[in-house]
LOKOL-267216 format. One record per residue (C-alpha): residue in three letters; y negated, x negated, z. Coordinates in steps of 0.02 Angstrom, whole numbers, plus 32768, in hexadecimal, padded with zeros to 4 digits. Each point is the difference from the previous one (the first is absolute). Example, Ala and Ser with C-alpha at 12.3 -4.5 7.8 and 13.67 -1.06 7.14 Angstrom:
<recs>
ALA_80E1_7D99_8186
SER_7F54_7FBB_7FDF
</recs>
This chain:
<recs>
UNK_0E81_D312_F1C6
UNK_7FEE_7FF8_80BD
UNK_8081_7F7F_805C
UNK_8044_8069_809F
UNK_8053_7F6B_8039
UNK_7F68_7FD8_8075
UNK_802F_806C_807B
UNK_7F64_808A_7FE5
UNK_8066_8080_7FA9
UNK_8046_8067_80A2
UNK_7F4E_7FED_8051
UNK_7FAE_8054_7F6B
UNK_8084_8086_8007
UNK_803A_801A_80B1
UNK_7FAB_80AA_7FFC
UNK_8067_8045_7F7B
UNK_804E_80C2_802A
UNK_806D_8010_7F6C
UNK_806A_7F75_7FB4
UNK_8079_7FEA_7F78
UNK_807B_7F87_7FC7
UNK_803E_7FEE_7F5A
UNK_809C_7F9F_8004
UNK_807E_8053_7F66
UNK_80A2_7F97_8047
UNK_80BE_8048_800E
UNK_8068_8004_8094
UNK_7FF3_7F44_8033
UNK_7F67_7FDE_7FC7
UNK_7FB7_8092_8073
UNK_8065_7FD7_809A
UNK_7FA4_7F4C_7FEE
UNK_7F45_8076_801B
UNK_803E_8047_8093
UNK_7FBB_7F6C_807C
UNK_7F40_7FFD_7F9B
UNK_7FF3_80BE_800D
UNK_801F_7FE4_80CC
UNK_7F74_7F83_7FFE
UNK_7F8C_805F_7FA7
UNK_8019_8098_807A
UNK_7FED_7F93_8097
UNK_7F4C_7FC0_7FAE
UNK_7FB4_80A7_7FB3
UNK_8050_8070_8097
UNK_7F94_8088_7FC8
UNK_8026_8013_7F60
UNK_8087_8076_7F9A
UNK_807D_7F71_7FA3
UNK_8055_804B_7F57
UNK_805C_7F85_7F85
UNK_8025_801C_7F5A
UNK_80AB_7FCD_7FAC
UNK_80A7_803F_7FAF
UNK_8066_808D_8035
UNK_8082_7F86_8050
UNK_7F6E_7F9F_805B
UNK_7FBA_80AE_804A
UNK_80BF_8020_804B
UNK_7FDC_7F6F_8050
UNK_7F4F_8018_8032
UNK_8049_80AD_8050
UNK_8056_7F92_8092
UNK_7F45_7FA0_800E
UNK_7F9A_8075_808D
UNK_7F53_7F97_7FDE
UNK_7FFF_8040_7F48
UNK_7FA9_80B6_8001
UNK_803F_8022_7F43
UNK_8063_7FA8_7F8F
UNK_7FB9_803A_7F59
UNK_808D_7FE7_7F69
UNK_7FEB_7FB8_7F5B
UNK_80AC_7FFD_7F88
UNK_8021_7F70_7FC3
UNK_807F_7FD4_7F5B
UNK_8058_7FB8_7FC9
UNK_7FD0_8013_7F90
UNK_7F4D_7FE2_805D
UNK_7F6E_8087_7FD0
UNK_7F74_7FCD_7FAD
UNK_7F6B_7FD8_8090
UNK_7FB8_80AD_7FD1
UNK_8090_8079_8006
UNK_8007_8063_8099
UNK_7F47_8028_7FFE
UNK_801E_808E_8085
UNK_8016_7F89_807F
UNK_7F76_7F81_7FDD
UNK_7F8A_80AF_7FE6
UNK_8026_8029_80B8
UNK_8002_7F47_803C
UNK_7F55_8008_7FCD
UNK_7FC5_808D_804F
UNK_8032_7FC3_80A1
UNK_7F6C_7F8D_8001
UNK_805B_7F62_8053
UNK_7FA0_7F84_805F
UNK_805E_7F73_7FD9
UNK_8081_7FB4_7F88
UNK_808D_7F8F_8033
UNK_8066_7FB6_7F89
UNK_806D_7F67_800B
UNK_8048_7FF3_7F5E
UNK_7F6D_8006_7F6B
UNK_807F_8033_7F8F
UNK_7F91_8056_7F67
UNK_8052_809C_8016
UNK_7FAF_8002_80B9
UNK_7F57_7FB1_7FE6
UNK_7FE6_8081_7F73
UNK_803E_809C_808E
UNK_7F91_7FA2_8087
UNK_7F75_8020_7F8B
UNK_8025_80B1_7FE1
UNK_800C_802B_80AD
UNK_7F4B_7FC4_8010
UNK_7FFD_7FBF_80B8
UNK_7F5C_7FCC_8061
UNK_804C_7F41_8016
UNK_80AA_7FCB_7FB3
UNK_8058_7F4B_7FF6
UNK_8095_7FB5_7FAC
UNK_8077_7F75_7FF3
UNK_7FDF_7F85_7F5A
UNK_80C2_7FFF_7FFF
UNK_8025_8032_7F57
UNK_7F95_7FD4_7F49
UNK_7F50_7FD8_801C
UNK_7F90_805C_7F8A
UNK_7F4A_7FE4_7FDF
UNK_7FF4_80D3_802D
UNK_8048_7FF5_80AC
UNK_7F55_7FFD_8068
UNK_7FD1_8081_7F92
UNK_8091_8082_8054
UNK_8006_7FA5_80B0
UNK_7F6B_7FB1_805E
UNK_805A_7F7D_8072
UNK_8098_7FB3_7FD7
UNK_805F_7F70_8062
UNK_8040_7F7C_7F8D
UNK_80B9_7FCC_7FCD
UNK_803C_7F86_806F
UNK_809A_7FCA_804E
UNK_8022_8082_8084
UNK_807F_8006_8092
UNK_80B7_804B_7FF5
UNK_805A_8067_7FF6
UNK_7F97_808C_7FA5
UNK_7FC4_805C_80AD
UNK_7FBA_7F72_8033
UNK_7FA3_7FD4_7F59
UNK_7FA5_80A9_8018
UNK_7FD4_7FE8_80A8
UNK_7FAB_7F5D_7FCB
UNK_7F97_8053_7F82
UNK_7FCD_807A_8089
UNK_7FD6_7F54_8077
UNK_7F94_7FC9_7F7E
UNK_7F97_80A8_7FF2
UNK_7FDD_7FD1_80BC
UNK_807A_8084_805E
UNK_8056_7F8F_8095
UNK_80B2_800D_7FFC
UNK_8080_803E_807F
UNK_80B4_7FDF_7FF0
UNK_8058_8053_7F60
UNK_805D_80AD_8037
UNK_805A_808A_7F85
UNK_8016_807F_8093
UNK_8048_8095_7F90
UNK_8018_809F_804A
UNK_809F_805F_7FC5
UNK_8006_80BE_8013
UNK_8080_804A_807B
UNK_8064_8044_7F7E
UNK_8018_7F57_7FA4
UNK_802E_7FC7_80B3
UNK_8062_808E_8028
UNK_806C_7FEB_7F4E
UNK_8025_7F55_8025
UNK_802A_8003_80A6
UNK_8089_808F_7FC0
UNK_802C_7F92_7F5B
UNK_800D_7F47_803F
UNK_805A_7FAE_8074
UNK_7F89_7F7B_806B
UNK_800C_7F5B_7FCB
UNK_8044_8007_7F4E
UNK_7FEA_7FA7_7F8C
UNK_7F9C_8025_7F4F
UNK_8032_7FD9_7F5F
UNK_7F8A_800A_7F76
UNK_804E_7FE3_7F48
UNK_7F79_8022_7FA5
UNK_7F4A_7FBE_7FB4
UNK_7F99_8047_7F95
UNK_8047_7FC5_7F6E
UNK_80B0_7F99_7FF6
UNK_7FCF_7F49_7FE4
UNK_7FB0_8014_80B7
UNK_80A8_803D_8043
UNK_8096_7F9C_804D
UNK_809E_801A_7F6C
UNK_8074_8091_8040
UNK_807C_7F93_802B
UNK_7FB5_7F9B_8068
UNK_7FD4_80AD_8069
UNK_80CA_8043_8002
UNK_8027_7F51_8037
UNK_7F83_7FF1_808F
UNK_8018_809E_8053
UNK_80CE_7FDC_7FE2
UNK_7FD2_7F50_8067
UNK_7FA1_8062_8064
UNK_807F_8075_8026
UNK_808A_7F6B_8031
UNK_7F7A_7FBF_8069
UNK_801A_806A_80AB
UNK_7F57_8012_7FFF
UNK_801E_80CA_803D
UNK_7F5D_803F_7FB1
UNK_7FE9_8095_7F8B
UNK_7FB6_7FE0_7F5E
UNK_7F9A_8077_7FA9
UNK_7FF4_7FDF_7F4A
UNK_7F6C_8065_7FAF
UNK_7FA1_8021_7F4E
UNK_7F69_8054_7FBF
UNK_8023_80A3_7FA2
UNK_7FDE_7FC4_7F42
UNK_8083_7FF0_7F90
UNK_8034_7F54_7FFE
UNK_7FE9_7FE7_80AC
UNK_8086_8078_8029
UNK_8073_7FCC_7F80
UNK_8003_7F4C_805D
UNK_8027_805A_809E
UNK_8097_806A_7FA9
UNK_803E_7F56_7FD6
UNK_7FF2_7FB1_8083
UNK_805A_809A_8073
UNK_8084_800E_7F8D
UNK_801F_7F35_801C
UNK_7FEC_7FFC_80AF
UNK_801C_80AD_8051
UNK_8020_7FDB_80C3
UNK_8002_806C_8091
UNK_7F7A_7F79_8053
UNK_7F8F_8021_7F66
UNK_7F79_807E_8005
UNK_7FBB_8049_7F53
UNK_7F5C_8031_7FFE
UNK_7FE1_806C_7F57
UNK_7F8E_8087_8025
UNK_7F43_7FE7_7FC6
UNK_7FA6_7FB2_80A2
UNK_7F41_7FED_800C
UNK_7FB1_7F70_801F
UNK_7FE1_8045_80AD
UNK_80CC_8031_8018
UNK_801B_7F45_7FBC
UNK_7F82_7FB5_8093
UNK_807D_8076_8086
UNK_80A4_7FB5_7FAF
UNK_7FCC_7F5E_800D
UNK_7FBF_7FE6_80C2
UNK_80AD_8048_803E
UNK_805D_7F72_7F98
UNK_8002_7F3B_803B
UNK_7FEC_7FC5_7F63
UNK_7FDE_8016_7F5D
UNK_8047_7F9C_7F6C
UNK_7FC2_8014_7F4C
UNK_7F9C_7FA3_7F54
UNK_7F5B_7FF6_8002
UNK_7FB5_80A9_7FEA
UNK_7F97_8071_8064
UNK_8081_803E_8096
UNK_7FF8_7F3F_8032
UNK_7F42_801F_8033
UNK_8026_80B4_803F
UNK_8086_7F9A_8075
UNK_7F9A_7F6F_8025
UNK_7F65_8077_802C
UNK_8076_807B_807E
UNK_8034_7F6E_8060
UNK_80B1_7FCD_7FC6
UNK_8059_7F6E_7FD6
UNK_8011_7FCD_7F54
UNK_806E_7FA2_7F85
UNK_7FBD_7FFD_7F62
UNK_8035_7FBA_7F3D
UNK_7F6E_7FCA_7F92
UNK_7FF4_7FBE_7F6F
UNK_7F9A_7F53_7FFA
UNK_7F58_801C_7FAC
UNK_7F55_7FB0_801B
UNK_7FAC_806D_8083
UNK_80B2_8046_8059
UNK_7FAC_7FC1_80B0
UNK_7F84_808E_7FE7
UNK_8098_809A_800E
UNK_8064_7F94_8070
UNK_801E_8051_80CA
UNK_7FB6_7F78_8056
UNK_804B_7FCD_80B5
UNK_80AF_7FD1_8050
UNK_8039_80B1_7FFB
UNK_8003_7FF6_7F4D
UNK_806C_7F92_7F84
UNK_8000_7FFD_7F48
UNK_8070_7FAD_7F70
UNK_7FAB_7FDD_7F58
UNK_8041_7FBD_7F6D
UNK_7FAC_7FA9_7F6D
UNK_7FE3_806E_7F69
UNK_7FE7_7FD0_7F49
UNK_7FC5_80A8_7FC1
UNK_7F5C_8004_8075
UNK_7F69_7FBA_7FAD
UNK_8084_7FCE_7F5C
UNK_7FFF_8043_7F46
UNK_80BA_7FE2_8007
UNK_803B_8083_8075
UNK_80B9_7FEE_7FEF
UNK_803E_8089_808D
UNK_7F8F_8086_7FA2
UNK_8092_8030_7F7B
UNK_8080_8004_809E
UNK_7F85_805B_8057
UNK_8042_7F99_8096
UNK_7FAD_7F6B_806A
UNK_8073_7F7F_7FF8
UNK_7FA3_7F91_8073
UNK_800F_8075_808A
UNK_80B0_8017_7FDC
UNK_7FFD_7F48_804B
UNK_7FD5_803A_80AA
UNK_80A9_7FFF_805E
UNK_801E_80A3_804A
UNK_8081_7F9E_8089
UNK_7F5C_7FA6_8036
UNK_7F95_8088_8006
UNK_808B_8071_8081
UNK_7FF7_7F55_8065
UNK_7F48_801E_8020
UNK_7FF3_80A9_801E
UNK_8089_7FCB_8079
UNK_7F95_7F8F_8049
UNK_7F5E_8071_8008
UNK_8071_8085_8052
UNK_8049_7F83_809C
UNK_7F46_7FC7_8004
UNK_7FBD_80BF_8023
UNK_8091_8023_807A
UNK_7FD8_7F71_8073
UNK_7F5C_8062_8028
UNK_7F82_7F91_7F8B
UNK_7FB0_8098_7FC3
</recs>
């Protein structure tokens, strides 16, 4: 197994036309690419950039004008088996890559990086180490501690291939009609409510929402909010019962099916957005807003945390995380986030508010 952490790998490579990356992440997880696929344009200027991931990490990629193609690959749950969808990895192939990127060395991804067959190809020794690996992927860089939060982590891997870093950037382009539909839909300077995750124990309890926005309300704050969900079926029903518990004229419902895309355009004309940790927290973080955010505590948290002063989370401890005593799975409710006090939380997005009005953005 080669060690690309000396610094050789871009050298060997720099020539490459045609380059893939295989990174099979969901909505935040993809967001958190954005900033390596920048750098590697800027170092292979030449070459055509297509990435390979999920259906909800190519709606993403769609807003990214350095990617040439996102190419999509369904994933479950449940998850495929690593051979299903043999169409794609067929054409994958026949593309004849020059070169492989992939930062997470998942199996599922080594074994595609192999299929696709590229000229040179590298991975990160991030997940299990197995004696095969080298076998599937020449040069790997090994599992170490790497910078957060999870941009940053695979810009270092690219730093230690030898590509020389600028500063991180997202720079999504949204089409004119997202633009357009937002600029007709949402008042300037709202503020976002998300009230969902993507599954409940990651979610702030429903009464916790009613009573912020009611705070938020008796505040004087004078800002819209626009309160939105994704189309599935449980999402919405969360949304129903929330409107039907809070249905004010200052409130704006958001129920039709948005793209990722039509999310991005919603988001840059609010202020703020205020949610539990799932992916629209990245999608706000990465179009420039300010955040306020409710996580649960877990070991690597810092990694998914918006990093700077424009950003502000609450986290509580959990006992379900990492436990075979999970006692908020039968109420299907996370009772450690129904800790975080939802008077506290309208006092800082109070805060953040004053703080962008006095012209510190």
């Amino acid at each position: 197994m080669k060690n690309s952490e000396i610094n050789d790998f871009y050298e060997r490579t720099r020539g490459s036309r045609k380059i893939m990356v295989v990174d099979l992440g969901f909505l935040g997880d993809t967001i958190h690419l954005v900033p390596a696929l920048w750098e590697i344009k800027d170092h292979y200027p030449e070459a055509e950039l297509h990435v390979l991931s999920t259906p909800v990490g190519c709606e993403v990629l769609k807003m990214v004008a350095c990617v040439v193609r996102p190419w999509c690959f369904p994933l479950g749950p449940p998850s495929p088996k690593w051979w299903e969808h043999w169409d794609v990895l067929k054409e994958l192939r026949r593309e004849r890559f020059d070169l492989v990127y992939n930062f997470g060395g998942g199996d599922r991804s080594v074994f595609i990086t192999r299929i696709i067959h590229p000229k040179n190809a590298m991975a990160y020794q991030g997940a299990r180490k197995h004696f095969w690996q080298p076998w599937l992927v020449p040069d790997w860089v090994t599992k170490r501690r790497l910078p957060t939060p999870v941009f940053e982590s695979r810009r270092e891997v690219l730093r230690l291939c030898g590509l020389k870093l600028q500063a991180a950037r997202f720079d999504f382009t949204i089409s004119a009609p997202d633009l357009l539909w937002a600029e007709s839909a949402i008042p300037e300077g709202s503020i976002h409510l998300s009230l969902n995750a993507s599954f409940a124990l990651k979610e702030w309890p429903m009464r916790q929402n009613i009573e912020f926005v009611q705070a938020l309300l008796q505040s004087g704050l004078g800002r819209k909010i626009i309160v939105s969900a994704a189309p599935n079926p449980r999402e919405q029903a969360r949304l129903m019962e929330f409107k039907k518990a809070v249905n004010d004229s200052c409130i704006v419902f958001i129920e039709d099916r948005m793209s990722i895309p039509r999310v991005a355009a919603m988001l840059k004309r609010c202020a703020l957005h205020v949610g539990p940790d799932s992916g629209v927290i990245h999608l706000a973080y990465a179009v420039g807003i300010r955040t306020v955010s409710i996580f649960r505590r877990y070991h690597d948290m810092a990694d998914w945390l918006p990093v700077g002063e424009r950003h502000h989370y609450f986290d509580a401890p959990c006992q379900c995380i990492n436990s075979d005593v999970r006692p908020c799975e039968s109420r299907n409710e996370a009772q450690c986030l129904a800790g975080v006090s939802p008077q506290k939380v309208v006092q800082e997005v109070v805060r953040q508010i004053a703080v962008s009005t006095e012209g510190v953005d």
